[in-house]
C-alpha positions in Angstrom: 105.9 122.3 190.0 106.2 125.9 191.6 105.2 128.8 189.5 106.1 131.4 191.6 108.2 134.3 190.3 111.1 135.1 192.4 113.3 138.3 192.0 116.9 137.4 192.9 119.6 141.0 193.0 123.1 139.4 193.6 126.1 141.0 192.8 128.0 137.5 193.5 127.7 136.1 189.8 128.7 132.8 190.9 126.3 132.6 194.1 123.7 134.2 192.0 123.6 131.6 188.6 123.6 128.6 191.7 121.0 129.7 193.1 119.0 130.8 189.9 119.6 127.2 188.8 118.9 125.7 192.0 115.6 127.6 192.0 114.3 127.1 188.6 115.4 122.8 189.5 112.3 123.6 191.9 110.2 124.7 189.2 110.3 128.6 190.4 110.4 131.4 187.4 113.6 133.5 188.2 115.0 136.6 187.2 118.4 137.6 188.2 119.5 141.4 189.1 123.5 142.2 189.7 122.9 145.5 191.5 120.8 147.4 193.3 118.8 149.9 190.8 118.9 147.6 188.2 116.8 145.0 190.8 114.7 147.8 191.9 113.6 148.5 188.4 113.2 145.1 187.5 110.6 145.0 190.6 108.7 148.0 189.7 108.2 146.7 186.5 106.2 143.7 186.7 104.7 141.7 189.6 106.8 139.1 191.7 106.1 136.5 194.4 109.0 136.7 196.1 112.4 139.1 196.4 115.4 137.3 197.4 118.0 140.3 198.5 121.2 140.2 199.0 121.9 143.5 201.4 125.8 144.0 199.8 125.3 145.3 196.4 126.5 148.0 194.4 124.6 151.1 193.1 121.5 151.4 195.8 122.4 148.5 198.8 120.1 145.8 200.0 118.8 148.1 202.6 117.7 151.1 200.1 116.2 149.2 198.0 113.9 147.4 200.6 112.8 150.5 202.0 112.1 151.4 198.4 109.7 148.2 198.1 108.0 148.5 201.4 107.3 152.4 200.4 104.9 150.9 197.5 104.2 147.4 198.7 103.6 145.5 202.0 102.4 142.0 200.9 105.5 141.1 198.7 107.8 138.9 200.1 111.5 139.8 201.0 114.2 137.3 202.3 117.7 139.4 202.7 121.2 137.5 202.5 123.1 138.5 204.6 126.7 137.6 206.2 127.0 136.0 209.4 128.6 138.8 211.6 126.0 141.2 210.6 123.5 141.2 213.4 122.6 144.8 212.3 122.2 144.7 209.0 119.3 141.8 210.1 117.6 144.1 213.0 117.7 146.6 210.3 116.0 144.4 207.7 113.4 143.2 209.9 112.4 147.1 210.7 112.2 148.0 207.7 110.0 144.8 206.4 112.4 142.2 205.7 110.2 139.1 205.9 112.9 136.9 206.7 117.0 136.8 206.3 118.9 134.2 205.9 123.3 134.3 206.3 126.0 133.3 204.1 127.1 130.4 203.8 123.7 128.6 203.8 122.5 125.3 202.6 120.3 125.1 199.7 117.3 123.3 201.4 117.0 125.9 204.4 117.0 128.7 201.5 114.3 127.0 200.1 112.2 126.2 203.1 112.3 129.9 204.0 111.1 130.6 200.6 107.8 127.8 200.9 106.9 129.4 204.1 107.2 132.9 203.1 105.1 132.0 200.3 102.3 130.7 202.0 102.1 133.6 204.7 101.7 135.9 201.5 99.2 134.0 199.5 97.4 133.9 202.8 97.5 137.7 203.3 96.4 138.5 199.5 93.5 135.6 199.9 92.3 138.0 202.9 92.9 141.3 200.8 90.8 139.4 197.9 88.3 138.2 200.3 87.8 141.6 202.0 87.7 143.7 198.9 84.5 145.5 197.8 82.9 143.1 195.1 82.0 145.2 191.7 79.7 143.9 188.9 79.2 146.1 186.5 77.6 148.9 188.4 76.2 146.5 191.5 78.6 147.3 194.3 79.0 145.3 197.6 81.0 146.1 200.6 80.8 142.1 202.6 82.0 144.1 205.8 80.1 146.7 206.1 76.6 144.7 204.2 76.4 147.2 201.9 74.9 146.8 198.7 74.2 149.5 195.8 73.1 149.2 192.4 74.7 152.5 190.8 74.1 155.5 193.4 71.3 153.5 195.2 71.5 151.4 198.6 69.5 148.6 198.0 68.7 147.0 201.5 68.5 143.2 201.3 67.8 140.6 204.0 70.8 138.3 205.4 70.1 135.5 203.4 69.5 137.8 200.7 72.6 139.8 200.8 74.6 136.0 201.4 73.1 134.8 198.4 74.2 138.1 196.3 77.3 137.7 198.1 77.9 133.6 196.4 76.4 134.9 192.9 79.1 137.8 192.9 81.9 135.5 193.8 81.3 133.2 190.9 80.1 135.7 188.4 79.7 134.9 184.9 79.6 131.2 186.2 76.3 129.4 186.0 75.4 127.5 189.5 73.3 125.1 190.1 70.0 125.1 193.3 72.2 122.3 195.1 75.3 124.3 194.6 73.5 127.4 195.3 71.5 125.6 198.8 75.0 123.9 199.9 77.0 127.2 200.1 74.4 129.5 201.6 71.6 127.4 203.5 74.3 125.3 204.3 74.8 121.3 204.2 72.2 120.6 206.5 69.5 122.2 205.1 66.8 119.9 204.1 63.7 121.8 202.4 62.9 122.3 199.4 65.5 123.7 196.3 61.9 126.0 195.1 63.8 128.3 198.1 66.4 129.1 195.7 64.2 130.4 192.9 62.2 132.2 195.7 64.4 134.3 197.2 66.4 134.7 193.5 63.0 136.8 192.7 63.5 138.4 195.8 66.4 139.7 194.9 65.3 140.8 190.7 62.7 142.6 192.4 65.4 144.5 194.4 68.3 145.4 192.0 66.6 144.8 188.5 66.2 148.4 186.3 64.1 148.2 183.3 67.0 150.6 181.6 69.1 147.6 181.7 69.1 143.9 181.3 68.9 141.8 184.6 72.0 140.8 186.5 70.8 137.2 187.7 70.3 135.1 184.7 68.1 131.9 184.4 70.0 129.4 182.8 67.2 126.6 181.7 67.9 123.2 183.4 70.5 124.2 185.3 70.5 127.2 187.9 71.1 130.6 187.8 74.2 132.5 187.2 75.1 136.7 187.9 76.3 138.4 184.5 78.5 141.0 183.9 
């Protein structure tokens, strides 16, 4: 089952409790708006996977209340409805950040095909945003793009394999990981020496970013590996 959230504003009350029903048959969460502030508000006040917008509606129309979206968020996803002899209103969508549009009348499965693939083009941007964002543990700091690494206000200047290993540890903090775990994901699955080079270059890095003013960040968990705590 789908467990996206999905913002439908639809002044149509008919069109609008199909498709909500429709929708939540597909196992999405959905929340219905009649007009165009009331959707708006509805948006700012939690998060959503996915706006479905009809560009007709009363109060603000479709159109306002895109631009109003894309003034505060880019990743969000945003199909307009549209009717078929409105080739501007779609231009204008799309210039404004529409995502996609689809025209009245429409069939149920092409709706929700647009919504799938909309979906996955905005998990895939947010998986990037995630994956390019600076990595913070308590006061250890890493910027992967620029290989930067500082504990509090200092640079500490670590090796490549160093820095990739720091790099796996942060990404699974609080987690404990074992040497084959740890050798797999940053020596890589054709490395064949010995797992001691885990626990060698582990107190190459204590011996970097430990401060006797506060506990250490890589923890030895008896038995078992190491694990990065918070």
């Amino acid at each position: 089952m789908n467990q996206a959230k999905i913002l439908l504003i639809e002044d149509e009350k008919k069109i609008a409790r199909l498709l909500k029903l429709e929708l939540e048959y597909e196992g999405y969460e959905v929340k219905t708006a009649e007009d165009g502030a009331t959707g708006l508000e509805w948006f700012k006040s939690e998060p959503w996977d996915l706006v479905l917008l009809d560009v007709m509606i009363p109060q603000l129309s479709g159109m306002e209340v895109l631009r109003r979206i894309r003034a505060s968020d880019s990743v969000t996803p945003v199909i307009l409805v549209t009717a078929r002899d409105s080739l501007p209103d779609k231009v204008s969508g799309l210039d404004l950040g529409a995502n996609d549009y689809i025209t009245k009348p429409f069939a149920i499965e092409e709706l929700l095909a647009r919504i799938r693939a909309c979906l996955r083009v905005a998990a895939g941007v947010r998986k990037k945003e995630e994956e390019e964002a600076p990595l913070k543990v308590g006061d250890l700091f890493i910027n992967e793009k620029k290989r930067i690494v500082m504990r509090g206000e200092t640079v500490v200047e670590l090796t490549p394999r160093e820095f990739d290993l720091l790099v796996y540890l942060a990404r699974h903090v609080n987690q404990v990981l074992d040497r084959e775990q740890i050798l797999t994901e940053v020596w890589g699955y054709d490395y064949y020496g010995d797992t001691n080079v885990v626990d060698v270059y582990i107190r190459y890095l204590r011996k970097k970013l430990d401060d006797p003013a506060h506990p250490p960040l890589i923890q030895t968990v008896r038995g078992i590996g190491y694990a990065l705590k918070e």
